[in-house]
C-alpha positions in Angstrom: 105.2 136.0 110.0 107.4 133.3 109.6 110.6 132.8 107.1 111.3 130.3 105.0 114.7 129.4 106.0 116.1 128.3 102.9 119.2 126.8 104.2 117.3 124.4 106.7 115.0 123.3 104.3 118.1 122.3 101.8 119.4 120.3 104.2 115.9 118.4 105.2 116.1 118.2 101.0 118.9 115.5 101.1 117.1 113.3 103.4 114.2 113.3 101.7 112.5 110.7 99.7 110.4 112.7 97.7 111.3 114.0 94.6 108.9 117.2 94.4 110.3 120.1 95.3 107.3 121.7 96.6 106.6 118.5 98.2 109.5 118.5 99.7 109.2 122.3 101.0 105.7 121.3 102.7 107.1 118.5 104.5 110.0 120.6 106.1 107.6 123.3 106.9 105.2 120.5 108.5 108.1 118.9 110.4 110.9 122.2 111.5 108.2 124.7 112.1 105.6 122.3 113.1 102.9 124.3 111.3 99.8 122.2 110.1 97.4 124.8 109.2 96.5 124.8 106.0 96.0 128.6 106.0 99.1 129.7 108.6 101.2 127.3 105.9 100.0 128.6 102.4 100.3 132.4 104.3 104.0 131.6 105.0 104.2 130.2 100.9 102.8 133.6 100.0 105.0 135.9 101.8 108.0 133.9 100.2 108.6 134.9 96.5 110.6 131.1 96.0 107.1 130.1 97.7 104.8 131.7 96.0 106.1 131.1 92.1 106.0 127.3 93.6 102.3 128.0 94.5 101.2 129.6 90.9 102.6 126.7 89.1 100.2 124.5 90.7 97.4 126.6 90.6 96.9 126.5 94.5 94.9 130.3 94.9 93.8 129.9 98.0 94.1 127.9 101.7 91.5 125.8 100.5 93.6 124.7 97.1 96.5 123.8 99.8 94.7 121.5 101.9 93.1 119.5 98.9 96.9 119.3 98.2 97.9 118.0 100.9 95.2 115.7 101.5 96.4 113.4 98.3 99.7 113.5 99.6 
């Protein structure tokens, strides 16, 4: 499985013009790992603790959650 790298993704953050964090997280995962998977993306969230408390706050349980996420973005 795939890390987060945290470091990368801080930098994407400054070039960014959204203002969601998690927001933000999906569209560096979508762009520097070039993942678009639903289920290989919210499997990489979950193994990340950062991830995965982003995850619970939005109530996204499942693969399925993400993708309606990501479809009104």
């Amino acid at each position: 499985m795939i890390k987060i790298s945290w470091d990368e993704y801080k930098e994407h953050k400054k070039y960014s013009v959204r203002d969601d964090n998690f927001e933000i997280l999906l569209e560096f995962i979508k762009s520097f790992y070039n993942m678009n998977n639903p289920s290989d993306i919210f499997e990489m969230l979950r193994a990340d603790d950062t991830a995965s408390l982003m995850l619970e706050k939005r109530h996204i349980k499942d693969a399925e959650d993400l993708e309606n996420f990501l479809f009104k973005l």
